[in-house]
N, C-alpha and C positions, 0 to 999 in steps of 0.2 A: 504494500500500500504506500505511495507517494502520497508526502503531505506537500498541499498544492501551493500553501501561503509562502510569501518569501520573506523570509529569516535571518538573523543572525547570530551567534551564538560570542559574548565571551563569557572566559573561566578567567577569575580572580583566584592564586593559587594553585595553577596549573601544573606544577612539579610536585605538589602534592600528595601527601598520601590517599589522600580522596581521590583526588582526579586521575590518581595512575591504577589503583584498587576498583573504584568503580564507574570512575565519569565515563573516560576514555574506553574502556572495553565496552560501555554500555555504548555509545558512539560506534564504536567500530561496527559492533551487531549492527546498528540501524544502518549503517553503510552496505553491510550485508544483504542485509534485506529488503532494502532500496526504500525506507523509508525516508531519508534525505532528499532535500529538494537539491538542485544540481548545481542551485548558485550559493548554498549553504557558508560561510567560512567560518571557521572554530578558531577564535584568537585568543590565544595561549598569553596571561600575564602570568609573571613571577619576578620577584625583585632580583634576581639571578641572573648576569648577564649573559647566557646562554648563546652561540652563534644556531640559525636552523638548524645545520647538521647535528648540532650536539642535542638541540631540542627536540627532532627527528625520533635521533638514536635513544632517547627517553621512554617518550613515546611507546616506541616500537615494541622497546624491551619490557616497560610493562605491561605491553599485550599478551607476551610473550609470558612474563608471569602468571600473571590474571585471570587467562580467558579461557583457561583448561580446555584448548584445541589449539590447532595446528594454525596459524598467522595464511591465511592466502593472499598467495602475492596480488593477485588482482583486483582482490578488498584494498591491500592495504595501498598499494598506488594511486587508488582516485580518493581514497582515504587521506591521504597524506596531503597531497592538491588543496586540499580545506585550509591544513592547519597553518596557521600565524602564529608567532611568536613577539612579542613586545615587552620588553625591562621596561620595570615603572617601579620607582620608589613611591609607597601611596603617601608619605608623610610629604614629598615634595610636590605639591600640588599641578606644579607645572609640567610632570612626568604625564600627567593625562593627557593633553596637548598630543601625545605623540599615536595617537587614536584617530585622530582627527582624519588624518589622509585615505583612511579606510572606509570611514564611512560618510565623508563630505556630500559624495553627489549618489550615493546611493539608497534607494527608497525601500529600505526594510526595517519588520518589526527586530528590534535588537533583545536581546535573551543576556541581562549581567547576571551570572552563576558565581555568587561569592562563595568558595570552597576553601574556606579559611575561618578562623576563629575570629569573633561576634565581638571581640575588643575592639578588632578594627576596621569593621562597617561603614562606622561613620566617615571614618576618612575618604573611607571608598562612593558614599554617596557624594560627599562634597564633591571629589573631586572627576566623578561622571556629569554632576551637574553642572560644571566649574568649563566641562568641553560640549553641553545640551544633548546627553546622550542618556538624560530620563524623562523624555520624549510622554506624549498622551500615551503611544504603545509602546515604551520600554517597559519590558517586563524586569522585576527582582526578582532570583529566587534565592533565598536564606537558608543554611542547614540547622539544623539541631548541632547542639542545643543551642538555644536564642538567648544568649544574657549566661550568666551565675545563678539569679536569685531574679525574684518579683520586679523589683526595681531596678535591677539592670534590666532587664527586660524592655520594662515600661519605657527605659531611655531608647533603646535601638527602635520601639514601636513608636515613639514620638519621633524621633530621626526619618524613620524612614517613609514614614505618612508626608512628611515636610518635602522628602526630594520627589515620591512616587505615589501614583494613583492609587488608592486601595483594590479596586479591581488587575493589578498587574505585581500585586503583590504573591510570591507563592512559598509557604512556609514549608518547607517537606522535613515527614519523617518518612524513612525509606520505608519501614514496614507497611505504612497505608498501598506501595504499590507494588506487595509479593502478590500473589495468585491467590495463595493460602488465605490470605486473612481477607481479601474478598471472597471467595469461598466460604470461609466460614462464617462472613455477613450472610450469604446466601443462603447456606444450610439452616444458620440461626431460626430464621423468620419464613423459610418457606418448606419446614420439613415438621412435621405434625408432633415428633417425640421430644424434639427440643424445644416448641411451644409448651408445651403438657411440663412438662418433668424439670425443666432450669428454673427451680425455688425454692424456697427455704422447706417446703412440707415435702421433698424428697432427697434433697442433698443435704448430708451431711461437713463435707470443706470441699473446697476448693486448691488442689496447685498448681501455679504455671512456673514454669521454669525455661529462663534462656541463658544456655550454659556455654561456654568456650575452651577449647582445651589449649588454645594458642595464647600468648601474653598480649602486648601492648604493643607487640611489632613497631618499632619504632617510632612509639610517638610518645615517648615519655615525657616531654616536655608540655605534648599537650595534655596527656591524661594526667599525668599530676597535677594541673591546677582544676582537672574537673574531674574526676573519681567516679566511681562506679553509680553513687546515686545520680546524680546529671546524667552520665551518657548514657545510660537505661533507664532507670528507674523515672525519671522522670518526662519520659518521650514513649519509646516504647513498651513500656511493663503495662504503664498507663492507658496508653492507646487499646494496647490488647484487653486490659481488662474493662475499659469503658462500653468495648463493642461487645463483647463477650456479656457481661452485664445490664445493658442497654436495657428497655422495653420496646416493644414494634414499633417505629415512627407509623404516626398517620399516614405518610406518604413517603415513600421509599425514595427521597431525593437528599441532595446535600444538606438544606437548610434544616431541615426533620431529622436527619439523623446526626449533625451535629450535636442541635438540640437534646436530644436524646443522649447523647453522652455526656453532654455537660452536665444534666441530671446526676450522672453516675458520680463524675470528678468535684461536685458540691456536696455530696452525700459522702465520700470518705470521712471517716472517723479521725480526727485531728490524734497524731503522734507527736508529743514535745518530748520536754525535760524530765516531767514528772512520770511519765509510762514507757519511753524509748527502754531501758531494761529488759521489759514485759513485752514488748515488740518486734524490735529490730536487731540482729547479727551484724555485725561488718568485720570484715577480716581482709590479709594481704598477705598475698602467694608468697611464699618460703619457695627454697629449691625441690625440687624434687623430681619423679620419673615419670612421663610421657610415651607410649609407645618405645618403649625402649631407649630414650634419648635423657640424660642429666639434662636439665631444664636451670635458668639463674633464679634467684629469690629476685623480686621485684627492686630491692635497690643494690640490687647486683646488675639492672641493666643497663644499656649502653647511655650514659649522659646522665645516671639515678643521682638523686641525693640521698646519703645513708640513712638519712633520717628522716624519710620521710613517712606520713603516715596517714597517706591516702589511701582510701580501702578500695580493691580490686576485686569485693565481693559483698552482697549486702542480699540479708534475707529478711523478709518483712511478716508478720499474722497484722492483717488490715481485716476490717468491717465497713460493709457499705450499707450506707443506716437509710437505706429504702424500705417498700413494707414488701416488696419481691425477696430483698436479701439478709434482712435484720437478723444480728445475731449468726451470721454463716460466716465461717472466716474464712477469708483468700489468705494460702502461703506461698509469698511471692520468691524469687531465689534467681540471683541473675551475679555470673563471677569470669573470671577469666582463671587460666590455667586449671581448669577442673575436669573430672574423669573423661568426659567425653561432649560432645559438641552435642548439641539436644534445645532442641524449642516445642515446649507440648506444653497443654492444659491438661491435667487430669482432675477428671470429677470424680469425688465417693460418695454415696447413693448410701441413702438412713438405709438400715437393715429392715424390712417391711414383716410384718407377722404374717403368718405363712401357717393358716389353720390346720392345715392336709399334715404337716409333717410337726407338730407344734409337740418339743419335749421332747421330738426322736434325736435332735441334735443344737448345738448352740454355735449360731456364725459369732464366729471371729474376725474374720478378715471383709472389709466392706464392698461390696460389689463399686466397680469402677469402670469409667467411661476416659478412654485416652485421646485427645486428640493430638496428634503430629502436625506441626507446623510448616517444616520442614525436612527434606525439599520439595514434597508434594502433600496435599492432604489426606491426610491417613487418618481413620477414625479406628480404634478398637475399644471393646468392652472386655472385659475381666469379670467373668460372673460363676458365684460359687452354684454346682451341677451337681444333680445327681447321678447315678448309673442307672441304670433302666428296671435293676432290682431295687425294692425300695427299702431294702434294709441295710444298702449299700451306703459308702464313703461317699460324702460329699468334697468335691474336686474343683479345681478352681481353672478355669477353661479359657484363654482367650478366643474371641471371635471376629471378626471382620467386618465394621461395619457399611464401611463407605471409604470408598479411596480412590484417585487421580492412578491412571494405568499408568508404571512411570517411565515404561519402555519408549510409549505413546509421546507422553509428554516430554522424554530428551530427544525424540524421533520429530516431533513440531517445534522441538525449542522454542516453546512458550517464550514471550517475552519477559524479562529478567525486571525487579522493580525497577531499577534506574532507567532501562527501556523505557519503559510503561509510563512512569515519570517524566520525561524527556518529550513524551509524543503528548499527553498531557496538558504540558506548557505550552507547546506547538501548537495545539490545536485549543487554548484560552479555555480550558475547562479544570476547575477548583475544586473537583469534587474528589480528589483524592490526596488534598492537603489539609492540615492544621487549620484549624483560623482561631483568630487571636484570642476569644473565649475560652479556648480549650488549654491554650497555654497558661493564660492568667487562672486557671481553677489548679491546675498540673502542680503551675506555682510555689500555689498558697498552703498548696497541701506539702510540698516539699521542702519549704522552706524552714518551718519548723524540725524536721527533722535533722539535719543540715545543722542548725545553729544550738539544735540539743547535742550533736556528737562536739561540735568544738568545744562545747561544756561538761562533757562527760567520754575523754578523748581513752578513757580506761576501755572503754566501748569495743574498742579494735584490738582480733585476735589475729594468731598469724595461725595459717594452713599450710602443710604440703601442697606441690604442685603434682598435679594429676588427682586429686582426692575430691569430694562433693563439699569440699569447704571446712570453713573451723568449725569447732565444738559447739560452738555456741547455737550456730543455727540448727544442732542437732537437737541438742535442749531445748531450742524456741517452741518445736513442734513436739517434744517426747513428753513434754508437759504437761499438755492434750492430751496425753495416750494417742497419737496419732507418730508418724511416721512415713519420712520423705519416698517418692516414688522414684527407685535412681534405677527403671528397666529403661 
């Protein structure tokens, strides 16, 4: 599918670990696939004064990394034709100036991809506005996380209202544009057993977990000033659990289902000072073994400070004080360097009185519903069975409920979120972005947590690396008499 509109794209940050990880191999597919328009050009900033060839050979080699297949030369030749390269220091304003010859006399919508941290936005507005390249149709697009805290935030969303239209603003969290989690908006609301059964009179807890067995890949510098609660917990843990917990919008479009979750992220149970104990884990990867490889401890890596005490893992029991969810705890668990790589929900289902078989035996173990996130949607159920004598052992059976063929699906090579995202923007439709309600609720509820650990910094344990995390988040839940899902 050619998109017909004509374009332009730059990347603020283009030597970065963003743009080499996911911008660019998402680019290239759409080069693949011929969804680029033919007069598209992708102009590469970095304060780095790179010659082409050396910004080429960047390029390349992160495809090269990245894209888990084989680079075709023919992709990559009218591929490359696009790309632009421009040094721009953003603190010297006059560095913008050097845009100008690009797009003087040519009439397209222009696409500024800030792929860099949210301290220095603002410069970068000024200084788009400073050459009038935030035009009626210049579009922004912003990554997560947006800001530190509430009020940083509030400053980049009043900045940026000042250079650019609210309609050409696009806030993305990557996970609004996996398959999966549209999928499971889909399944949510249009499949008869998750109407019925997602609430408090048949579920006993809830856990989602998005786990990593990889570290900080070089970006220490950035994730140590923003730590595991910002770069999940507060974009995506959220997102999935807003939609996951939602009620049906009236009307299955952006504005209703926004709505609908902001519901959700104003109903979390406020976690401070005085209950974080009783709530929250946080912990930071010690060394340890990976598929057979010695792993470093987190300030053991490349540019660490030894002392730092940023946590690289954070487990949450949250309450969402609707009258669907009152009383039902979500345990949330999202780390780096841990057992294995894994994004699922798992439901556990009240144990139901079972008149037929009542006194022959006593469940222990709660019947549960799994959903896989990742890389395709995978639903399973876990439910305790009998054998066909009925004076037999009760067994405990997975079963299959619904899943994406995934043969199928690396056979179509679905498009990839950053794809999907990409085409999106191109074609001025918002409905698979953020909008600024959702961040300020994200916020408010995060903020306090955040300001309870720099208060109580005893808070942070350390884990082996390859392990489901510290001690701590094992007690958060053993507490319960419940116990994490690590299939």
């Amino acid at each position: 599918m050619l998109l017909k509109k004509n374009y332009d794209l730059i990347i603020f940050g283009a030597t970065g670990d963003l743009a080499q990880r996911k911008l660019f191999p998402a680019l290239y597919q759409l080069e693949k696939k011929k969804y680029l328009v033919s007069s598209i050009r992708i102009v590469g900033v970095s304060r780095t004064d790179y010659t082409i060839k050396e910004y080429l050979d960047i390029i390349y080699n992160s495809l090269k990394k990245f894209l888990n297949e084989n680079i075709q030369s023919s992709v990559w030749k009218s591929f490359k034709k696009r790309l632009i390269f421009i040094t721009i220091d953003i603190n010297q304003i006059q560095d913008f100036a050097k845009l100008i010859p690009y797009f003087k006399k040519k009439n397209s919508t222009i696409i500024n991809y800030l792929a860099v941290s949210s301290d220095i936005f603002e410069k970068i507005f000024e200084g788009l506005s400073s050459v009038k390249l935030n035009t009626l149709n210049s579009k922004i697009v912003v990554e997560k996380p947006i800001g530190k805290s509430l009020s940083t935030f509030s400053i980049i969303e009043k900045s940026i209202k000042k250079y650019f239209f609210k309609k050409n603003i696009f806030r993305i969290d990557h996970y609004l544009g996996k398959k999966t989690i549209l999928n499971l908006i889909r399944l949510k609301f249009f499949n008869p057993i998750f109407n019925k059964y997602l609430n408090k009179r048949y579920i006993d807890h809830v856990q989602i977990t998005l786990s990593e067995s990889i570290g900080i890949e070089n970006r220490w510098n950035y994730f140590n000033n923003t730590g595991q609660i910002i770069d999940m917990v507060q974009n995506h843990m959220l997102q999935i659990i807003s939609i996951f917990a939602m009620k049906k919008p009236k009307l299955f479009n952006r504005k209703n289902i926004c709505n609908e979750k902001i519901k959700i992220l104003k109903s979390l149970r406020i976690i401070n000072q005085k209950n974080i104990h009783d709530y929250v884990s946080l912990g930071q990867y010690s060394s340890g073994n990976i598929n057979n490889h010695i792993v470093k401890a987190y300030i053991n890596e490349k540019t660490a400070q030894k002392n730092s005490s940023t946590e690289t893992f954070v487990a949450i029991k949250l309450y969402i004080d609707t009258k669907k969810w009152k009383n039902i705890p979500f345990y949330i668990r999202t780390g780096k360097r841990l057992f294995k790589k894994s994004s699922k929900i798992v439901i556990f289902f009240k144990n139901q009185q079972n008149i037929l078989f009542k006194n022959k035996y006593i469940h222990t173990t709660l019947n549960r519903m799994k959903i896989d996130l990742q890389p395709i949607l995978d639903i399973f159920s876990k439910n305790k069975t009998k054998e066909l004598q009925l004076n037999s052992n009760t067994t405990y059976k997975k079963n299959k409920l619904f899943g994406e063929d995934k043969q199928l699906f690396l056979k179509n090579h679905s498009l990839e979120e950053y794809e999907r995202l990409f085409i999106e923007i191109m074609q001025d439709r918002q409905f698979l972005f953020v909008q600024q309600k959702e961040v300020i609720y994200a916020w408010k509820w995060i903020d306090p947590i955040i300001q309870a650990y720099k208060n109580c910094p005893t808070l942070l344990q350390y884990y082996n690396s390859g392990t489901w995390g510290p001690q701590s988040a094992f007690n958060l839940i053993k507490k319960d008499k419940k116990k994490w899902d690590n299939t």
